[in-house]
N, C-alpha and C positions, 0 to 999 in steps of 0.2 A: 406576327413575326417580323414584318418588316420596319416596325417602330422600334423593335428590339434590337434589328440590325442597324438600324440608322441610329442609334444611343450607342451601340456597341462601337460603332467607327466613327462619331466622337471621340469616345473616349480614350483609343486605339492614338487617335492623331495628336490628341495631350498627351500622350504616354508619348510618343515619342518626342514629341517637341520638349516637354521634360528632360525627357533621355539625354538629348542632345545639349542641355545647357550642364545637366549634371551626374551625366555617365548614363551605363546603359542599365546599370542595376536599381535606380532609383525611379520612386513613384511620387506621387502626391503627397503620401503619409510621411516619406521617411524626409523628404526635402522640408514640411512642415515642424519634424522632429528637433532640425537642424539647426529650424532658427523658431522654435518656438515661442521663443518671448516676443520678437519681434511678431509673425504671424496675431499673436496675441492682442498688441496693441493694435495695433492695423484695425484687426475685427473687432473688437470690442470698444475701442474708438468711433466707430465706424456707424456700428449700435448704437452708442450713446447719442449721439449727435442724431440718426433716423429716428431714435423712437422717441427723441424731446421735442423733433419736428411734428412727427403725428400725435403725441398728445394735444399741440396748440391746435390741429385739423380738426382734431377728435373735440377738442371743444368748443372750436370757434368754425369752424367749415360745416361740422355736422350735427352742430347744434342750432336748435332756431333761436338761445338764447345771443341777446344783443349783438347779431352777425352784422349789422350795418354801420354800429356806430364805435365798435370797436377796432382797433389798427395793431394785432398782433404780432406782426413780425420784429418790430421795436423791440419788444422784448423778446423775441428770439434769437433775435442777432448780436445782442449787448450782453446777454445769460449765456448763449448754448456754448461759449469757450470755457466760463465756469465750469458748467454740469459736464463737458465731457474730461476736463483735468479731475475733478474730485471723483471723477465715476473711475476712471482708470489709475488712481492712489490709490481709490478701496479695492480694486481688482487687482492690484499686485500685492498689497497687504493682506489679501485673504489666497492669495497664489494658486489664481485661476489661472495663469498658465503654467501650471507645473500641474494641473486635473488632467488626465488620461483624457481625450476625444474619441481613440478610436475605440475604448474598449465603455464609453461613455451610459450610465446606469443611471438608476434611483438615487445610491448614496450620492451621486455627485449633482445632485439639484442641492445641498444642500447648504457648501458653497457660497454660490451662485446668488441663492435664496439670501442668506447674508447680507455678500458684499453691496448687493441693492437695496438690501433693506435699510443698512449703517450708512451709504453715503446718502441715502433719499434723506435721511435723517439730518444726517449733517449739513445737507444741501438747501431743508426748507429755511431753515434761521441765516444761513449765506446769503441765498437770494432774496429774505424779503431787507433783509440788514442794506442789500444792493441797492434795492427800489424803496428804500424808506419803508416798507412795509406796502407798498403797492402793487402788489403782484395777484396773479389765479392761484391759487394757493391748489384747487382744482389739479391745473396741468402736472404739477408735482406730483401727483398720486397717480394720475393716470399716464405719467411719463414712468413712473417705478415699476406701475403693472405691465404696460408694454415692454420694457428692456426687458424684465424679468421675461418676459415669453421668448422673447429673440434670442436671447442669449441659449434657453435651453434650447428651442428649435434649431440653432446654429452649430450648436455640440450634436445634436441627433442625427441633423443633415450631414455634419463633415462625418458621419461613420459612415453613413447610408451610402454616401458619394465614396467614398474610401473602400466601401465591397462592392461598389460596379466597377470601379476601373479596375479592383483586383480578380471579381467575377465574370463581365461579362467578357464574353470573345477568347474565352478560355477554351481549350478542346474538352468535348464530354466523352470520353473515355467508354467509359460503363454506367449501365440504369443499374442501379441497384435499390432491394432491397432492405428494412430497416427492422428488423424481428425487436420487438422492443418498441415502445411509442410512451414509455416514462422521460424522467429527466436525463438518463444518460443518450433517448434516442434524440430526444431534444435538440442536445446541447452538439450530437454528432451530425445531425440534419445542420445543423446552424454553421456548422464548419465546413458541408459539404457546399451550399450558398452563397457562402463568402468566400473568404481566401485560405481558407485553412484546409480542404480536400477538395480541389477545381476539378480534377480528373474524376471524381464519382459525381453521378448525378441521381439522388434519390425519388422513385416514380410512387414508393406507397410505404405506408407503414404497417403491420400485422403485431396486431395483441391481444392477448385473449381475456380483457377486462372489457364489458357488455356496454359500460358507457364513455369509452372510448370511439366504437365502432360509428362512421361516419363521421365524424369530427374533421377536420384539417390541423396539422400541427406545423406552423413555417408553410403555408400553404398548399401541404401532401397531405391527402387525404388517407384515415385508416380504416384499412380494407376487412378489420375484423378476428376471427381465431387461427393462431398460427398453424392450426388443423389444415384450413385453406391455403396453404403454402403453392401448392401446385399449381390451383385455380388461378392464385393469384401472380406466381411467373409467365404462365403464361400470357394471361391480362393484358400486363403491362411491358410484356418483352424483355423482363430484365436480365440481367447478363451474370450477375454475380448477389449475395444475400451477407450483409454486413449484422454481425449480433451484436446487440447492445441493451444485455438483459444480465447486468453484473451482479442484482440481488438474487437471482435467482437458486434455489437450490439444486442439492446434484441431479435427484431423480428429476424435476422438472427441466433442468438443464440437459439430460440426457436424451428426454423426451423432445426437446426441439431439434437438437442436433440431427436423431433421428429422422423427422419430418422435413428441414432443410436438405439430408441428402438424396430424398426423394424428389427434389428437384432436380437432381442433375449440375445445380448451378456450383462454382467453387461458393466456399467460404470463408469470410474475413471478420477483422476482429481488430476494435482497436486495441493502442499499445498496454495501455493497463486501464482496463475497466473501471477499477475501482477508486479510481482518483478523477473520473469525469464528473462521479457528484459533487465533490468537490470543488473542482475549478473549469470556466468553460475553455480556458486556453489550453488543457493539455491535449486537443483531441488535434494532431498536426496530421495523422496520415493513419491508413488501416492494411495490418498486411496478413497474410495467409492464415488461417485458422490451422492449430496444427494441436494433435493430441495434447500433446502439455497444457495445453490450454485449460483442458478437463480437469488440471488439476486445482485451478485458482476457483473456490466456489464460492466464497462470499467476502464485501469487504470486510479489512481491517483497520478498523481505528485507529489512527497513530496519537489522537489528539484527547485520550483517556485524561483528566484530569490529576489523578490518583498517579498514575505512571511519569506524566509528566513531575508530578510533585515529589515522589519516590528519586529522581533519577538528576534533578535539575541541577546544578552545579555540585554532581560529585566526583571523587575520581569511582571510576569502574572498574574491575581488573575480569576480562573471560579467557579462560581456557577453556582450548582446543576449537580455539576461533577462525581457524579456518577449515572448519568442519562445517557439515549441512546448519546442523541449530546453531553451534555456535557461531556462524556468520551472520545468519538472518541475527540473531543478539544483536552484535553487533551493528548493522543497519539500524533494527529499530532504537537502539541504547541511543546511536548518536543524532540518531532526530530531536532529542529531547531535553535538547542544552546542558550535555554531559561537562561537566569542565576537561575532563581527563579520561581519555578511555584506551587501557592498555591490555592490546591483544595477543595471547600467547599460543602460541602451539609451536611444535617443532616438525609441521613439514613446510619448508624451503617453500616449495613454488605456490602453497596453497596461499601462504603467508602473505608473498608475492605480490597475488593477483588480489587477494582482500585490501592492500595497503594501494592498490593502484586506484581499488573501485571506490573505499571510503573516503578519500582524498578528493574527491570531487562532488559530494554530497551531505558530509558533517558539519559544513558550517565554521561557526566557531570554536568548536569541539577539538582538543588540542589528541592529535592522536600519537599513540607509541606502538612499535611493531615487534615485541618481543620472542625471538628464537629459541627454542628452551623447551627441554622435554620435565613433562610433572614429575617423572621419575628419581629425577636429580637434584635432592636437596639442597645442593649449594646453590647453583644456578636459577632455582626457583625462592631462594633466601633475597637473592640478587634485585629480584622483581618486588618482592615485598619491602628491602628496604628502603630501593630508589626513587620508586612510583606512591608509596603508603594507600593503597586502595582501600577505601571507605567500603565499598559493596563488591562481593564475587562471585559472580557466578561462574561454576564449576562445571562446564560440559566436555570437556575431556572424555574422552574413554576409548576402549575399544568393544565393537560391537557387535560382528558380524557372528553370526551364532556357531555355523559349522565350522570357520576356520581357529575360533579360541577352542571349539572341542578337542582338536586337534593341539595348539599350543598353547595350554594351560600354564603353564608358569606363566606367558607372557601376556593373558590376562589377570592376573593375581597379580604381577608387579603391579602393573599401568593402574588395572581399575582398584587396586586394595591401597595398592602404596602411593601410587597417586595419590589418590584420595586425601590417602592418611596424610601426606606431606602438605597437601595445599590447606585440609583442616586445622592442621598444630597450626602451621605460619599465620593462618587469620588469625587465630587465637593468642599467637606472641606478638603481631602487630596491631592489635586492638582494633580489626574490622570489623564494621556496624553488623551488616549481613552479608550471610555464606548464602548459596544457595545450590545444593547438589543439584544435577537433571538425572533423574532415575530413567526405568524403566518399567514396564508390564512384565515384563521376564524376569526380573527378581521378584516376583509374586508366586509363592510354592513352585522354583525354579527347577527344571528339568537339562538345563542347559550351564556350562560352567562359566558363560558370561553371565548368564540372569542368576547364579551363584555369587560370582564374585557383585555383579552390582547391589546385591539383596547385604552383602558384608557390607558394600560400601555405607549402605544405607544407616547402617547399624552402628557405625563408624561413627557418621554423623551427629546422630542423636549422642550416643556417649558423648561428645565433642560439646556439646548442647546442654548437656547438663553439669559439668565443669566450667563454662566459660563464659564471659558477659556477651560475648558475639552470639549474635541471631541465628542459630543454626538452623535453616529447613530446606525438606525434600519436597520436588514438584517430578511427580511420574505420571507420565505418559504413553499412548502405545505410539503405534508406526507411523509414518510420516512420509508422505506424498513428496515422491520428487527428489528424497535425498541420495544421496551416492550408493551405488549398489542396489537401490529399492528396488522391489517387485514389479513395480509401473518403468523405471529404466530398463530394466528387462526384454519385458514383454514389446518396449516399443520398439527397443532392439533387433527381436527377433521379427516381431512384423515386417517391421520395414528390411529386413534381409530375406523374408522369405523361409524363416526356419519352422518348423514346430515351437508353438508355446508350449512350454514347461512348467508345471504346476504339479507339486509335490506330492498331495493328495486331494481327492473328489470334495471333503467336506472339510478341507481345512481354513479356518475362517480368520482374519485379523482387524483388529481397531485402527480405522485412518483417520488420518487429519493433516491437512496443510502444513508444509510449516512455517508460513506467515502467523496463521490461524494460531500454532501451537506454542511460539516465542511469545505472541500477544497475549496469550493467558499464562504463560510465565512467568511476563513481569507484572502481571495486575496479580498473580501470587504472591509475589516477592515482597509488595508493597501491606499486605494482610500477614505476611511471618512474623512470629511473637517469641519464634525459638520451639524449637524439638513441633515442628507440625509436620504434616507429610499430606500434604495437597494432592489431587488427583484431577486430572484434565480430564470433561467429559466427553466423548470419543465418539458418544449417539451408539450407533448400532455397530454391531460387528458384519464386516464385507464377507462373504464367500469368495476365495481367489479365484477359484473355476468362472465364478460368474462375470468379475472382473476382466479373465484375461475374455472370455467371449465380449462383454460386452465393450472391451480397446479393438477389439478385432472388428467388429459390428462397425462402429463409427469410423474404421481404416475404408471403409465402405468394402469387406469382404465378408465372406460367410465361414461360419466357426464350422470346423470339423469337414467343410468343405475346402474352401481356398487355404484356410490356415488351420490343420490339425493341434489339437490338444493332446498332450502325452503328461501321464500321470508318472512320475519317477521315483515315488517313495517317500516318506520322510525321512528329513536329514538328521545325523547325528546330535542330539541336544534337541531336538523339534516339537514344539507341541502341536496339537491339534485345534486346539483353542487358549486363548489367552485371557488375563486374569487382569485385573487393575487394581483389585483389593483383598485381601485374606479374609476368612472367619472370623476372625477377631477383630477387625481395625473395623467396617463397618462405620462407612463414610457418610458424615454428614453433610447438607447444604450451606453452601457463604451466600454471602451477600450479590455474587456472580453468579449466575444459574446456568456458569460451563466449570466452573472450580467444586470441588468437593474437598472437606477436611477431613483426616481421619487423626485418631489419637495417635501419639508419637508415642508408644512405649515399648516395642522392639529395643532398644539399646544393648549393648554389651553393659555385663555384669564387671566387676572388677576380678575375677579369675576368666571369663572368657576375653576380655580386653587383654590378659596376658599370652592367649594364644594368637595373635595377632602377629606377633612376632615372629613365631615358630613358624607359624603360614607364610609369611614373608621371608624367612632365611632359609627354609626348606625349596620352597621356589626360584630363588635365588643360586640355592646351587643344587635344581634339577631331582630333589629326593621325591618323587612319587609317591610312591605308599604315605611319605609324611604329609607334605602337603594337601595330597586325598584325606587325611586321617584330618587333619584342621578344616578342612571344606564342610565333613560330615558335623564336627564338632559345632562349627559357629553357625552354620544351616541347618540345625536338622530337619528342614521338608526338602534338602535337596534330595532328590531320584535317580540323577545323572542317567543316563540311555534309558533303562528302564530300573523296574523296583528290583529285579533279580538280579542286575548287576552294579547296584549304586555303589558298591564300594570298591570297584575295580575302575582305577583309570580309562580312559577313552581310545587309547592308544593301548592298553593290555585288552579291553575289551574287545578291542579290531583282531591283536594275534590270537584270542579265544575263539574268537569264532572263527577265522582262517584256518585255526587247526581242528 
């Protein structure tokens, strides 16, 4: 410890004396930054000149060949101005100072490896051309292998030296924990070290892979299965347990969560998981583990091949993009060198906040912020002609199932004529692909949203089979994290202290992220051939009872003890379990083994395409019985409440049973 301290206030008294010539915010790295080229020459002049001295050592000092009668410095001192001008030509022609130092790797010997190799070359026929041909031909080779060392121990050094003066003498805050000892625990360990997380200091790693156990990983040893979690806080004293196990799935995800808060200790998390495999600089700081977190389970590719090729310089046009999918859309659309991506919805501040976040993360991605509800043909004419979108995806809609039960025309306009307006206009503006976002509840729809979207659907396909545009459907169930979801809910109500609310004991629904479920979107999008109807696969259906107990569990309280469960019924339009596919469609395998195909032959006929209309002006001006009468017509699996009163409005059904 006291060699430690005696290095630390070293480097404590450069740091200020640095300070002091060029502020107080400047270190070694960033002063080096400043005058990089310069620093460059310096060094690698510096080089040149030491290691063409030790090769003539190397072969005249410490060799027993002819050490008496030869007189080597002659040529050292008449040469070494040559080799080091032509050594520092080839070092700026192959723009070794413009190589990264601090973040200094493998790729960058390679360089390096080069610019020594080309000027050794260029150097042997100079120098003997010098000496008439009377030279060691020898020190040349062994002057190339030595620079070559120097130079890359010189780039390894200025990192090494670069994370003591940013690490040592730092406060260590908290011993933490690293559940994880893969590459993302790695690469967080390596942040914690250096300069990138000074205030954690990691004492162990825990993973429950058997040849791990005992190893050292950045010189912390791993202590084994995260079963021992307890064992091992105590151990080592540590103060807080930082997770960094981003492949993990849910249930084993749930299972750790568990085990950690039997330590007692808080819990943290870096900022996004899933991009530490990726790059080791994103790991800057780790802060409180907080249930949402539960909801990010595994990474998402952005760097799909297929998607990227599908999406690379087109325009894009989404609606209802500043909704839950259609924003994540959005995000992922403009990673992917969009030329043009114009996003439409007509809420005002949702709009807003999308045009303030993509504006600093698109790139070269030319963005448009269009206000504009689907509903209104002119206005939606307006988009199509100014913008000309090659590809559309269509997520618009309205969705929440009890409140359309309740105002049905005002799902029938949005999600029928919606629909219908943004399908014609692809179809007169000659876009490549539509692509509707369904749902699970237009699957033998009990509800008059999963009614009208099951029409939309049907829309679609008719659309599909008139038009050279690519029409296809991608349906999906629920989605983790969206506005209104069951998991905002419930965290809702934890964190106020209310009863969770769960509708019925065995009612179960299909989730999925919605990173997760935009990323198999557009790897669908990129496989539409026209009139297909893709299905996202959803894995198992959740129990919501189990769900809201186990958000409760991980709040670290006890279900039915600290936070009661209350069963309240099912809602108007509700199922008990949800559907993804019909009797008939009967979905096939793609070549994604989360996608399934089913055949597209739902369509409207040409007499029920004519009731489309009636549904839409019926609704339009509020006739019930008529619009119910088109609902049954173009659905018939729809149910509405139940079988015995499908054909009674939802609002006559309420004053039926009232009276």
């Amino acid at each position: 410890m006291n060699k430690i301290s005696t290095i630390s206030h070293i480097f404590q008294r450069l740091r200020s004396v640095l300070s002091r010539v060029y502020g107080e915010q400047s270190n070694f790295s960033e002063i080096v930054r400043r005058h990089r080229r310069f620093f460059c020459i310096l060094l690698c002049g510096g080089i040149s000149l030491t290691s063409f001295l030790l090769a003539f050592v190397v072969r005249y000092e410490l060799s027993n060949l002819d050490t008496a009668t030869i007189s080597w410095t002659t040529w050292f001192f008449k040469t070494v101005g040559l080799v080091v001008v032509v050594r520092l030509a080839f070092f700026q022609i192959f723009n070794l100072h413009k190589v990264t130092w601090r973040y200094a790797g493998a790729p960058d010997v390679l360089p390096v490896f080069a610019s020594v190799l080309v000027s050794s070359a260029v150097l042997i026929p100079l120098v003997l051309f010098v000496w008439d041909g009377f030279f060691p031909r020898s020190v040349l080779a062994i002057d190339a292998i030595i620079c070559f060392l120097m130079l890359g121990v010189a780039r390894f050094s200025f990192r090494v030296v670069d994370d003591l003066m940013a690490g040592y003498g730092a406060s260590r805050q908290e011993k933490v924990l690293v559940v994880g000892a893969g590459a993302a625990g790695n690469l967080t360990v390596r942040a914690m070290l250096t300069r990138g997380l000074v205030e954690y200091w990691p004492v162990a790693f825990l993973d429950d892979d058997p040849h791990k156990v005992g190893i050292t990983i950045q010189g912390i040893p791993v202590y084994g299965p995260i079963k021992n979690i307890v064992e091992v806080a105590k151990k080592t004293q540590a103060q807080a347990i930082v997770l960094a196990i981003p492949t993990a799935n849910s249930s084993d995800f749930y299972r750790v969560i568990r085990l950690c808060k039997q330590t007692g200790l808080p819990l943290k998390t870096t900022p996004d998981l899933n991009q530490i495999l990726r790059s080791s600089n994103v790991v800057t700081r780790v802060s409180d583990f907080k249930l949402e977190d539960l909801l990010h389970r595994r990474p998402i590719r952005s760097d799909v091949p297929e998607i990227q090729e599908f999406l690379f310089g087109r325009r894009i046009l989404v609606t209802g993009a500043a909704g839950s999918i259609g924003s994540e859309l959005c995000r992922q659309i403009a990673e992917q060198g969009t030329e043009h991506l114009v996003c439409v919805d007509k809420d005002e501040n949702g709009l807003f906040r999308l045009e303030h976040e993509l504006k600093h993360i698109c790139g070269n991605t030319r963005l448009t912020f269009f206000l504009g509800d689907i509903k209104n043909p002119v206005r939606m004419e307006e988009v199509f002609v100014t913008h000309r979108p090659e590809v559309v995806f269509h997520a618009a809609a309205y969705k929440h199932v009890p409140v359309l039960q309740h105002h049905p025309t005002e799902a029938i306009l949005n999600n029928v004529g919606g629909t219908l307006n943004i399908a014609e206009l692809a179809d007169q503006h000659g876009v490549s692909h539509f692509v509707l976002i369904s749902t699970d509840k237009a699957v033998n729809p009990t509800s008059v949203m999963g009614a009208t979207k099951r029409i939309a659907e049907r829309v679609v396909r008719s659309c599909n089979q008139r038009s050279a545009t690519k029409f296809n459907i991608i349906r999906f169930g629920n989605v983790l994290g969206s506005a209104g979801s069951v998991v905002e809910l419930f965290l809702k109500q934890i964190r106020q202290g209310q009863p969770v609310t769960v509708t019925h004991p065995d009612i179960e629904r299909f989730f999925m992220t919605i990173p997760e479920a935009v990323n198999l979107v557009l790897y669908s999008a990129t496989m539409g051939q026209g009139g297909d109807t893709f299905i996202l696969d959803m894995g198992k259906p959740v129990k919501i009872a189990q769900l809201a107990r186990q958000m409760i569990r991980l709040s670290g309280l006890t279900p039915e003890v600290d936070v009661p469960i209350e069963f309240t019924g099912l809602r108007p339009g509700e199922k008990l379990y949800e559907e993804l596919w019909t009797d008939q469609e009967k979905p096939l395998p793609t070549t994604h083994p989360g996608i399934l195909i089913a055949p597209g032959e739902d369509a409207l006929s040409g007499i029920l395409s004519e009731e489309i209309p009636r549904l839409l002006q019926a609704a339009s001006r509020n006739d019930r019985n008529a619009y119910w009468t088109s609902l049954l017509v173009l659905v018939p699996t729809f149910q509405g409440r139940t079988n015995g009163e499908a054909r009674i409005p939802p609002d006559q059904t309420a004053e039926s049973n009232a009276s």
